[in-house]
C-alpha positions as CSV (number, residue, x, y, z in Angstrom):
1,X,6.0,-18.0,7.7
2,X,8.2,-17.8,4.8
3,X,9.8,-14.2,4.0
4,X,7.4,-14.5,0.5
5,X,4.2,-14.8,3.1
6,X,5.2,-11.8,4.8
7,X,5.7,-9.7,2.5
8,X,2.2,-11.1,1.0
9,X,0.9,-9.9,4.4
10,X,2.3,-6.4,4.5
11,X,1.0,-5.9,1.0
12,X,-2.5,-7.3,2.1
13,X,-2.5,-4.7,5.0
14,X,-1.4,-2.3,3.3
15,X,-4.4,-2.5,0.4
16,X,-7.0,-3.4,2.8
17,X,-5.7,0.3,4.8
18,X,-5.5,2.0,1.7
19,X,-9.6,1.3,0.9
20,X,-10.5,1.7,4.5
21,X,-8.5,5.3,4.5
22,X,-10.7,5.7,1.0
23,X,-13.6,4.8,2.5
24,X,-12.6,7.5,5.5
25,X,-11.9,9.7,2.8
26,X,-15.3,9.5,0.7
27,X,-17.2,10.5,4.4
28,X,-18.7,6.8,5.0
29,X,-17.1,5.4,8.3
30,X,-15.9,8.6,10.1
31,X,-17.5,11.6,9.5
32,X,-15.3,15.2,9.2
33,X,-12.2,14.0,7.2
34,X,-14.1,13.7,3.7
35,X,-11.8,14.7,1.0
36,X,-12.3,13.2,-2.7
37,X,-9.0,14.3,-3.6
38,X,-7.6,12.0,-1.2
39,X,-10.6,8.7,-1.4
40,X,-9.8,7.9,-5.3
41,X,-6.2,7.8,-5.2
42,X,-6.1,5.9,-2.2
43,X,-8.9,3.3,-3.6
44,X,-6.7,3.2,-7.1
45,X,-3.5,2.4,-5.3
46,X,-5.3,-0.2,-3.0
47,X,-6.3,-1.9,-6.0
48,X,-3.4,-1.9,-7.8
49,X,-1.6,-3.5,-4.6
50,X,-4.4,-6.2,-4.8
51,X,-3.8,-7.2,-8.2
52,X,-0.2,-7.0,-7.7
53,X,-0.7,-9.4,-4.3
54,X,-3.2,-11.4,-5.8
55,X,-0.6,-12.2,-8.8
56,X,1.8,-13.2,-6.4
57,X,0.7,-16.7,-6.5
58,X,2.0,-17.1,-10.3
59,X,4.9,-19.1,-10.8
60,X,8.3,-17.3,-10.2
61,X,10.0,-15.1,-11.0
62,X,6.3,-13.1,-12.3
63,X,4.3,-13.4,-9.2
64,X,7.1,-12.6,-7.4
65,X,8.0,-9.0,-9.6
66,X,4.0,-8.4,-9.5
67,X,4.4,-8.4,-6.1
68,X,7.3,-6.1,-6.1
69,X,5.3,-3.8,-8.9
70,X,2.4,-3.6,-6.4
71,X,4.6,-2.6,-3.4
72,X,6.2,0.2,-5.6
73,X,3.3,1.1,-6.8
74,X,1.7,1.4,-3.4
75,X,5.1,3.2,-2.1
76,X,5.2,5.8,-4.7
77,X,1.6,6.8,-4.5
78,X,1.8,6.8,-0.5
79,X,5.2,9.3,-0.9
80,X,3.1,11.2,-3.6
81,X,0.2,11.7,-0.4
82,X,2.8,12.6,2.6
83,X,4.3,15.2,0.5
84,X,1.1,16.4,-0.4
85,X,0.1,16.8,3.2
86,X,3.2,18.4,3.8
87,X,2.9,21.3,0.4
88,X,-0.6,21.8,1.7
89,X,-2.5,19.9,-1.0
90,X,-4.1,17.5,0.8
91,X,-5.8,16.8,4.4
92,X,-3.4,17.8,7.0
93,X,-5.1,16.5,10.1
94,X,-2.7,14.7,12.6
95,X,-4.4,11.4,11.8
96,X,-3.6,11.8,8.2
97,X,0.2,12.9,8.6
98,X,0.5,9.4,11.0
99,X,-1.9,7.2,8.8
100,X,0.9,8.5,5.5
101,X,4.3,8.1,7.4
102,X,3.4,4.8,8.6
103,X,2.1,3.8,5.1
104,X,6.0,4.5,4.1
105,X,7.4,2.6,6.9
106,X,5.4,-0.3,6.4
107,X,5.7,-0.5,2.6
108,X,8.9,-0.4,3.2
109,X,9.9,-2.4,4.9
110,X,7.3,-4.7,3.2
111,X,9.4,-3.8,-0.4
112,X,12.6,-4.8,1.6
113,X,11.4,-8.2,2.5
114,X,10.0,-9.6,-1.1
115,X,13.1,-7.9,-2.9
116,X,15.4,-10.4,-0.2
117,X,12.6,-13.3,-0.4
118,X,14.0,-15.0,-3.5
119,X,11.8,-16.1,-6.6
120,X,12.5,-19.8,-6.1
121,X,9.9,-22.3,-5.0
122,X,11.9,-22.8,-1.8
123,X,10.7,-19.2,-0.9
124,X,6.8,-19.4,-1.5
């Protein structure tokens, strides 16, 4: 698996964790963490992180930075929810304060690894 594929997978984890916390979120698969304030973000940024993933099939160097943008995007709105958890704003159960700081870790390091995965076609 090419470092381009994985980073493609972390991003496709990461999107399909982002709906299923929205889905969590709205009250439909686990009942007693419903929070609204918490479903639509997550479900924006999950989409966002799709398009951006889904565009990372376009010839380089575009698919490539669409990748990168949906990684940041999906980075900056994950931050945005731990330190909402941690200020008070949004649910601060247990699961939610793992489910966030592993978010971050993983997007991370899935940022790290398309940044260092090249744009050429050696790398898809």
């Amino acid at each position: 698996m090419s470092r381009l594929e994985f980073a493609r997978l972390f991003a496709a984890v990461a999107a399909l964790s982002l709906f299923l916390a929205s889905l969590i979120h709205f009250g439909y698969l686990v009942e007693g963490y419903d929070d609204r304030g918490a479903a639509v973000p997550e479900a924006v940024i999950g989409a966002v992180m799709v398009v951006g993933l889904a565009l990372s099939w376009v010839s380089p160097p575009w698919g490539h930075r669409a990748l990168i943008g949906g990684l940041v995007f999906g980075l900056a709105g994950s931050i945005l929810g731990l330190v909402l958890v941690f200020i008070g704003v949004g649910p601060q159960t247990t699961p939610d304060i793992v489910y966030h700081v592993l978010l971050v870790t993983a997007l991370v390091v899935g940022l790290f690894v398309a940044a260092t995965s090249g744009t050429g076609p050696s790398s898809d």
